[in-house]
N, CA, C and O atoms as a MOPAC input file, in Angstrom:
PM7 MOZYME 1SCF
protein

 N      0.82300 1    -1.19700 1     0.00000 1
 C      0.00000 1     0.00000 1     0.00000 1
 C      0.86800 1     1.26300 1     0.00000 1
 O      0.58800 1     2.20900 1    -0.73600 1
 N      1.86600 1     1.27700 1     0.78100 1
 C      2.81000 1     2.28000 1     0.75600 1
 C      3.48000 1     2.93700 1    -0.51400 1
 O      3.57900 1     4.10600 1    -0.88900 1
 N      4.03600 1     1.34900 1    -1.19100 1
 C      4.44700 1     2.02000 1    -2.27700 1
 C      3.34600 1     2.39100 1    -3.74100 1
 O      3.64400 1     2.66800 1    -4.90300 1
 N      2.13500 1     2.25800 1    -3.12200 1
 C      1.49500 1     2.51100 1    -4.30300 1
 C      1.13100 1     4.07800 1    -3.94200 1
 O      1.10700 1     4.90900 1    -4.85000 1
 N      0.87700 1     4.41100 1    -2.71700 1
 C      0.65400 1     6.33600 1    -2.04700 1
 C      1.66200 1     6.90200 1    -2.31900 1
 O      1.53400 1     8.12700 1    -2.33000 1
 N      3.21200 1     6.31200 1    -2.68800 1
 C      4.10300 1     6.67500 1    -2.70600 1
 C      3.83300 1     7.10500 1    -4.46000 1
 O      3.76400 1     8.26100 1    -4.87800 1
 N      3.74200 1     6.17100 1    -5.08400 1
 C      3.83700 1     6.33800 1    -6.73400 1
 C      3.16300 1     6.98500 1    -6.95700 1
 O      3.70800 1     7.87000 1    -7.61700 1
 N      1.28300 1     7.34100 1    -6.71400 1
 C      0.65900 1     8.19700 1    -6.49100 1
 C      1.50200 1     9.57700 1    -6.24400 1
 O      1.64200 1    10.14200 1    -7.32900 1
 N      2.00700 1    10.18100 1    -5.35700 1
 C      3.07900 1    11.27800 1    -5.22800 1
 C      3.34500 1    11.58200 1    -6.34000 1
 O      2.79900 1    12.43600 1    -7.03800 1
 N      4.51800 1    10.65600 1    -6.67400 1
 C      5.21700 1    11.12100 1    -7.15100 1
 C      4.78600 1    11.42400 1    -8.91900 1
 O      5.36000 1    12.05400 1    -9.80800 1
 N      3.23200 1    10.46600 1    -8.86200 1
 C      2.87200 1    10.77100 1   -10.19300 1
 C      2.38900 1    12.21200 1   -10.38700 1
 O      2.72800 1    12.88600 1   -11.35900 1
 N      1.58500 1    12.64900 1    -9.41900 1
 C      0.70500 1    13.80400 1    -9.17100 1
 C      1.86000 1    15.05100 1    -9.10300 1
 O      1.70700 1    16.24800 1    -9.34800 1
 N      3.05600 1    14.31700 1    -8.68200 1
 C      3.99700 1    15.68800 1    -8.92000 1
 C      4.68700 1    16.11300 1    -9.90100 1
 O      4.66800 1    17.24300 1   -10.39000 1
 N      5.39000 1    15.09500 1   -10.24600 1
 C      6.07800 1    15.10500 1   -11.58100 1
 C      4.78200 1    15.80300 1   -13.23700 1
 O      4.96400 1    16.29900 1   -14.34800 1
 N      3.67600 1    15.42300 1   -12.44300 1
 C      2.23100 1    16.04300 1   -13.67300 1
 C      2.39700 1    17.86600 1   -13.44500 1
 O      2.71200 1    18.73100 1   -14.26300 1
 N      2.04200 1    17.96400 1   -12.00400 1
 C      2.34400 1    19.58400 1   -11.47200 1
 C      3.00900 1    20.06000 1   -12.43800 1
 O      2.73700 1    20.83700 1   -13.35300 1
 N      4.05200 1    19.41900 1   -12.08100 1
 C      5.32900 1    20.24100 1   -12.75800 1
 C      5.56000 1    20.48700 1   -14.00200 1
 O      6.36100 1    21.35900 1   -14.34000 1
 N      4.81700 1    19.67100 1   -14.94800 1
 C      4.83900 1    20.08600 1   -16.08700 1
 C      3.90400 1    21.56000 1   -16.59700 1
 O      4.21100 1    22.13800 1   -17.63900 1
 N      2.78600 1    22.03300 1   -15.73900 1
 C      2.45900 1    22.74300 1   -15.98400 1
 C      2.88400 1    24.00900 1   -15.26200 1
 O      2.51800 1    25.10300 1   -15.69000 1
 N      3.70700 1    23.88700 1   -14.09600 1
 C      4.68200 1    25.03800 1   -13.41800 1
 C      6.21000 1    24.71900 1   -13.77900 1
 O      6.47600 1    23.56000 1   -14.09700 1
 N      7.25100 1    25.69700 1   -13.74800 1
 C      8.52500 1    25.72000 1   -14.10300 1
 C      8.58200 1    25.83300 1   -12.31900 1
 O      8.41700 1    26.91700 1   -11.75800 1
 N      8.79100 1    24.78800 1   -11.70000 1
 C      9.03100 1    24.57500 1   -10.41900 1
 C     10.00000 1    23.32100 1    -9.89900 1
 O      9.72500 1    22.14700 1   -10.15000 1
 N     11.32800 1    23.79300 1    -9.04000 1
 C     11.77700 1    22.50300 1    -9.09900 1
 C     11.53800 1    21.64800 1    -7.54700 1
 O     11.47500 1    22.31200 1    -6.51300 1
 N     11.44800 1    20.51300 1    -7.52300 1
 C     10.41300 1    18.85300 1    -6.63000 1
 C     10.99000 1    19.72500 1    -5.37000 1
 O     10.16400 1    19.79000 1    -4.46000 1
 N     12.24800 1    20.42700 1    -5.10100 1
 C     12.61300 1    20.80800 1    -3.31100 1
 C     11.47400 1    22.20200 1    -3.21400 1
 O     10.68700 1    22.03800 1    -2.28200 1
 N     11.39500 1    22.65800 1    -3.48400 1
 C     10.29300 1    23.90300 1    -4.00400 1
 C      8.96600 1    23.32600 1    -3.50600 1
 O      8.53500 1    23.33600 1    -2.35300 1
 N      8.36800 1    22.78500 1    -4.68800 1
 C      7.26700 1    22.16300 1    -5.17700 1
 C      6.51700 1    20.93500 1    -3.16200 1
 O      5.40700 1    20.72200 1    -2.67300 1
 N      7.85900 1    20.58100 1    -2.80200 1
 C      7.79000 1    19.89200 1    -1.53800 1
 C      7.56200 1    20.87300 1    -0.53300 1
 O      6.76300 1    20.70600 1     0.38900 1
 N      8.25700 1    21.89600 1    -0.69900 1
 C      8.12300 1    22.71900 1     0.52000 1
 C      6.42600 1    23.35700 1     0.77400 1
 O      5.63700 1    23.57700 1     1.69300 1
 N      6.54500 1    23.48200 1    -0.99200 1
 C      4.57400 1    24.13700 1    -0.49000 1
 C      4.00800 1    23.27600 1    -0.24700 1
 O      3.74000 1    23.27600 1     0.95500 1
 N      3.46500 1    22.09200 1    -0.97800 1
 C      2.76800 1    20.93500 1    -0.71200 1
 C      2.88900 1    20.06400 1     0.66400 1
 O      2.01100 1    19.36800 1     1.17200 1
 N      4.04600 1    20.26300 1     1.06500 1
 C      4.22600 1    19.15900 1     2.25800 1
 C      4.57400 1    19.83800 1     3.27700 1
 O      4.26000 1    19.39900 1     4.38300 1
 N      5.43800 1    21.29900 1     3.15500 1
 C      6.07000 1    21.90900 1     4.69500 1
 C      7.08700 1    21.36700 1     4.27800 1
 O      7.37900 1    22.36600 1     3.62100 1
 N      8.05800 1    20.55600 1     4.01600 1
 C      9.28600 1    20.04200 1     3.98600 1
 C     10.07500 1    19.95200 1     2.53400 1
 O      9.47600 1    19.34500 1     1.64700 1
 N     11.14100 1    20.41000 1     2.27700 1
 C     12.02700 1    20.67000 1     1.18700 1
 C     12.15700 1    19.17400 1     0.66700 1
 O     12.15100 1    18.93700 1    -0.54100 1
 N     12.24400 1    18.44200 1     1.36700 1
 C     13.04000 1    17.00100 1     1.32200 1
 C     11.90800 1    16.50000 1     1.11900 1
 O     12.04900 1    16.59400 1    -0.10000 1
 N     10.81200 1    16.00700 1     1.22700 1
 C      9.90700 1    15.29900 1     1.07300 1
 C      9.36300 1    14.38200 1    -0.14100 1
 O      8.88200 1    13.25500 1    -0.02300 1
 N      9.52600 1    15.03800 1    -1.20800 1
 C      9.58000 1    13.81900 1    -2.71800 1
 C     10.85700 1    13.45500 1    -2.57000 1
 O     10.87900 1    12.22400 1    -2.58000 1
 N     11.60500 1    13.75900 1    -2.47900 1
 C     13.42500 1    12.78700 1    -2.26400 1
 C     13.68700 1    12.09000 1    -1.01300 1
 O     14.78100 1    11.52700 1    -1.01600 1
 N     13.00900 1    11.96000 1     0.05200 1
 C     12.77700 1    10.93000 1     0.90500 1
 C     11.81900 1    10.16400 1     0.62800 1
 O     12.18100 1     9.02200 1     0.90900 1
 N     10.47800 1    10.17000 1     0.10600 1
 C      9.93500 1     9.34500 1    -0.28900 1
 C     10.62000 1     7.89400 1    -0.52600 1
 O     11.34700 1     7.72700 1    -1.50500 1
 N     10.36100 1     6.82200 1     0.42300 1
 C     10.51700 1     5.31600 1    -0.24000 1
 C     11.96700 1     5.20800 1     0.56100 1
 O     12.48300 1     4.10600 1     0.74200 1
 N     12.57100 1     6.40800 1     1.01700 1
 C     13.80800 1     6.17700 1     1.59400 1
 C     14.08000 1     5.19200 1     2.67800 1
 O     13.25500 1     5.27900 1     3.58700 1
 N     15.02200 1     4.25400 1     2.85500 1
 C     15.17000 1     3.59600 1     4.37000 1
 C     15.16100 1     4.13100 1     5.67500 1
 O     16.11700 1     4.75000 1     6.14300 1
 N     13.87100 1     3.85900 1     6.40900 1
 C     13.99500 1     4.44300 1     7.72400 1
 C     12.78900 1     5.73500 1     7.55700 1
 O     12.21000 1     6.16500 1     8.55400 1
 N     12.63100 1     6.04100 1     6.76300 1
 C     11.55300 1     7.35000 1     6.25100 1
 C     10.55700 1     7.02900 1     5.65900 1
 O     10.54400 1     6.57200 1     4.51600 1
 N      8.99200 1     7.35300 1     6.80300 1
 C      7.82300 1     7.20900 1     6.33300 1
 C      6.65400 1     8.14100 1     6.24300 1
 O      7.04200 1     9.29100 1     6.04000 1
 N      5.90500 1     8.07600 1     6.29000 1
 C      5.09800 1     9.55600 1     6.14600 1
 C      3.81000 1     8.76400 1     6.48600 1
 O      3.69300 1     7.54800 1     6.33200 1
 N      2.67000 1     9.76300 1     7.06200 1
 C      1.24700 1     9.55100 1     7.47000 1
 C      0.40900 1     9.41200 1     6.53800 1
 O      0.68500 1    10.02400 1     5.50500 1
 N     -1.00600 1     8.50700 1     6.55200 1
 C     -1.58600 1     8.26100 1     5.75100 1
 C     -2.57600 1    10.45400 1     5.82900 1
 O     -2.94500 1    11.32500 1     5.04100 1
 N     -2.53000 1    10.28000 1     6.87100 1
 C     -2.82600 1    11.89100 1     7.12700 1
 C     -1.92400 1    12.84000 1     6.28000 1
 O     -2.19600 1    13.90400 1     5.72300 1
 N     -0.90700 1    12.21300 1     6.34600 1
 C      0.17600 1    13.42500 1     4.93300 1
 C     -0.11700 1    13.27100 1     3.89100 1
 O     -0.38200 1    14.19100 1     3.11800 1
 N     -0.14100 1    12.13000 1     3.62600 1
 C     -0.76400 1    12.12300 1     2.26200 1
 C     -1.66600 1    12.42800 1     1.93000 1
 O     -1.60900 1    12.74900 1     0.74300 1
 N     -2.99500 1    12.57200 1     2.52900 1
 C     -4.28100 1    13.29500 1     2.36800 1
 C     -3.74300 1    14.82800 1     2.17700 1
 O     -3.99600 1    15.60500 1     1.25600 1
 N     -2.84600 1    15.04100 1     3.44000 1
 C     -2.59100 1    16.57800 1     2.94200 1
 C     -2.29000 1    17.20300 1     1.63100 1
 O     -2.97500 1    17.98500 1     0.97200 1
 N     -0.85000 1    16.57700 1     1.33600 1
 C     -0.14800 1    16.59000 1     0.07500 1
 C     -1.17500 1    16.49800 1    -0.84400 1
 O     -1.34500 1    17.49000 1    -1.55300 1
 N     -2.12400 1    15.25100 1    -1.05300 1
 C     -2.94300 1    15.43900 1    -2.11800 1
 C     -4.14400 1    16.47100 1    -2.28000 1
 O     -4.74900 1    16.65100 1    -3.33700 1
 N     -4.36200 1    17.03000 1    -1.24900 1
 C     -5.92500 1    17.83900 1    -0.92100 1
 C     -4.77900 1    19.50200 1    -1.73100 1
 O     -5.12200 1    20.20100 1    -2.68400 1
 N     -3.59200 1    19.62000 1    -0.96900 1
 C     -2.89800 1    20.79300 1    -1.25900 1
 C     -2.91900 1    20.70000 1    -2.69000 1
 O     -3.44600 1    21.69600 1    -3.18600 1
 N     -2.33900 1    19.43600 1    -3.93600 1
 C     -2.69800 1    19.51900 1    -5.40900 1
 C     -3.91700 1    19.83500 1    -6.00000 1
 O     -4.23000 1    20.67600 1    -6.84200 1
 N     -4.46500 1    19.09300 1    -5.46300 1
 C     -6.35400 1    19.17300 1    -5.82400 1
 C     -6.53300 1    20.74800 1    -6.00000 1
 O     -6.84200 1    21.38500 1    -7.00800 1
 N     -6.16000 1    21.30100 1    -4.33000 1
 C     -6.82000 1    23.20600 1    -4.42800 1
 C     -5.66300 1    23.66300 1    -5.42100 1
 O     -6.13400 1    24.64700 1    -5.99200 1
 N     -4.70200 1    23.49100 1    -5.78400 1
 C     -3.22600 1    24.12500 1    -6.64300 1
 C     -3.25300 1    23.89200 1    -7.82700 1
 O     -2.65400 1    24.65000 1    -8.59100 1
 N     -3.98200 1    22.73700 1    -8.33300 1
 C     -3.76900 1    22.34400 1    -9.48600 1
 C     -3.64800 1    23.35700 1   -11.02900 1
 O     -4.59700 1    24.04000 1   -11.41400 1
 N     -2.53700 1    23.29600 1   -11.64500 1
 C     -2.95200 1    24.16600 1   -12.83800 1
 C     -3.57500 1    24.20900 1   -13.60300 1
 O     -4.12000 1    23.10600 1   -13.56900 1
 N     -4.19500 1    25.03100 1   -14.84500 1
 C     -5.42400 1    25.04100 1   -15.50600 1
 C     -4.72600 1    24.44600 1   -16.67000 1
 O     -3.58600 1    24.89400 1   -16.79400 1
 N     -5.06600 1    23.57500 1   -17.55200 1
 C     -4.86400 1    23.21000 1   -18.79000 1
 C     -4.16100 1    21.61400 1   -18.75300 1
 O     -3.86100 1    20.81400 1   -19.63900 1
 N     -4.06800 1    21.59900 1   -17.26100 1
 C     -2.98200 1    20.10700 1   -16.95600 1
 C     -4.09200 1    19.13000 1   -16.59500 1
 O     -4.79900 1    19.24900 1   -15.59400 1
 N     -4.19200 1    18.09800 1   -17.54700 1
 C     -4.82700 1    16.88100 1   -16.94200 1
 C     -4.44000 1    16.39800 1   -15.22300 1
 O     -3.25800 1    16.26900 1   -14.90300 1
 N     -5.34300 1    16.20700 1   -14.40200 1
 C     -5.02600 1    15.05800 1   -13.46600 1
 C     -4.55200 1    13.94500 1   -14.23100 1
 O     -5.02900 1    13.62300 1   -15.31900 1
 N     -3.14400 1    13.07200 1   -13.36900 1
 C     -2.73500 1    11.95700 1   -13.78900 1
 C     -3.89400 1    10.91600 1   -13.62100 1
 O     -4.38100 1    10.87200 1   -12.49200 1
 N     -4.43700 1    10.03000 1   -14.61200 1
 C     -5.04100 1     8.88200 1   -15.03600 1
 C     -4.27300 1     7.88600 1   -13.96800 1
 O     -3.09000 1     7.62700 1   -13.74800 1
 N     -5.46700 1     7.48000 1   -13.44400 1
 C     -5.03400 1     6.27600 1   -12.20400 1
 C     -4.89200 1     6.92900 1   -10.79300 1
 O     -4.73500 1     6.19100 1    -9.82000 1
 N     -4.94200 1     8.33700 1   -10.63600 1
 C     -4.35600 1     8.61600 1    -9.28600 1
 C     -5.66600 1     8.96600 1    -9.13300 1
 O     -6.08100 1     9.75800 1    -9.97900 1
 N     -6.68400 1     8.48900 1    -8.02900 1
 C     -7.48000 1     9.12200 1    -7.45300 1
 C     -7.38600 1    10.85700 1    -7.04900 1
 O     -6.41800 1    11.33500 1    -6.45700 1
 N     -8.34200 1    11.49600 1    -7.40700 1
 C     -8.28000 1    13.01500 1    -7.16700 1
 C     -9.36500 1    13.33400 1    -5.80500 1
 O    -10.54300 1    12.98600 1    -5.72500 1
 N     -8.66500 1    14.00100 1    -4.92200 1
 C     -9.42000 1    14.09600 1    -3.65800 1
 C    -10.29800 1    15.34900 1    -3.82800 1
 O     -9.97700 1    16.37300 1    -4.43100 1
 N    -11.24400 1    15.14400 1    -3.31500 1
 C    -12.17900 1    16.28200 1    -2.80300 1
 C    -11.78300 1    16.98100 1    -1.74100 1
 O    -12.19100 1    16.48900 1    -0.68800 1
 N    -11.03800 1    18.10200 1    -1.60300 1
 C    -10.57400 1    19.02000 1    -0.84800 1
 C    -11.16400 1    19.17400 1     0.67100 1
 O    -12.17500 1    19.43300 1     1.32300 1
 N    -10.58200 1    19.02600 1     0.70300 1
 C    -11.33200 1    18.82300 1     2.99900 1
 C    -11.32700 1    20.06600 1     3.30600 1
 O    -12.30400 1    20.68800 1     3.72500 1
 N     -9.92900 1    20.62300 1     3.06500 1
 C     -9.34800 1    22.01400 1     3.59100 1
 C    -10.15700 1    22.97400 1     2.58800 1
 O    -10.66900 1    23.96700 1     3.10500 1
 N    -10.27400 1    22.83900 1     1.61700 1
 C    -11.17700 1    23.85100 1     0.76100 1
 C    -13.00600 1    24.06700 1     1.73000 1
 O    -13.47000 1    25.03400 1     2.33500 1
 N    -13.46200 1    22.94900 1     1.51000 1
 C    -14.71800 1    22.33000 1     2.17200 1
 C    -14.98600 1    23.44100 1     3.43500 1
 O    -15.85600 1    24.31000 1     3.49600 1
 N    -13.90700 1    23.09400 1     4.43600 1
 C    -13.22100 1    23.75500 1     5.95200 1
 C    -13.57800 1    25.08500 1     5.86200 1
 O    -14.22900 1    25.77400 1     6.64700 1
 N    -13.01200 1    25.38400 1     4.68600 1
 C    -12.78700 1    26.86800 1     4.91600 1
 C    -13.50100 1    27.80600 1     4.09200 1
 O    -13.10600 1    28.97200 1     4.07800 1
 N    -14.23800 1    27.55300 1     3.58100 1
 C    -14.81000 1    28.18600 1     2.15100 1
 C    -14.30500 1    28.49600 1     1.25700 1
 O    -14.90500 1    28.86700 1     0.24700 1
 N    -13.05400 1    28.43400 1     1.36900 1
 C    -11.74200 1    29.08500 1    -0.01700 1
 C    -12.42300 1    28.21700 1    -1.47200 1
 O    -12.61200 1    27.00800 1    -1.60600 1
 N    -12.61500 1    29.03600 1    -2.17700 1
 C    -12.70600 1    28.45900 1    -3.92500 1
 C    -11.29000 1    28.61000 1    -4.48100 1
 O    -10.69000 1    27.55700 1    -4.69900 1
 N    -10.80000 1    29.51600 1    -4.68700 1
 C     -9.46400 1    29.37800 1    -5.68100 1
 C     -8.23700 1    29.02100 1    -4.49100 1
 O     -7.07000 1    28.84400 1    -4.84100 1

């Protein structure tokens, strides 16, 4: 299961990025709080919350760019934190 939330990531990011000129230590810091976070991914000894990952993905969902497909296969979350707060854009 891990490594499939994991591939998930890293699919949903590597997609981001094609529609921002942003590089993954960047791109980690907004999405996750942490610089390191897609380059620890899968690392020995380094794991992350099924709660982070909701984060990380809820943060793409509200960020996502206009013209960029969601990656095919990655479930797309319905924003909790959007929901929360009333924020639209």
């Amino acid at each position: 299961m891990e490594q499939e939330l994991i591939r998930n990531l890293h699919t949903v990011a590597g997609a981001y990025r094609t529609g921002h000129d942003i590089g993954l230590s960047t791109l980690a810091r907004r999405a996750a709080g942490d610089w390191r976070f897609f380059a620890s991914l899968g690392a020995e000894g380094r794991t992350f919350t099924v709660r982070k990952y909701d984060e990380v993905m809820d943060w793409f969902s509200a960020h996502w760019p206009e013209g960029v497909a969601w990656p095919k296969g990655v479930e797309r979350p319905a924003c909790r934190r959007l929901a929360e707060t009333g924020v639209t854009s």
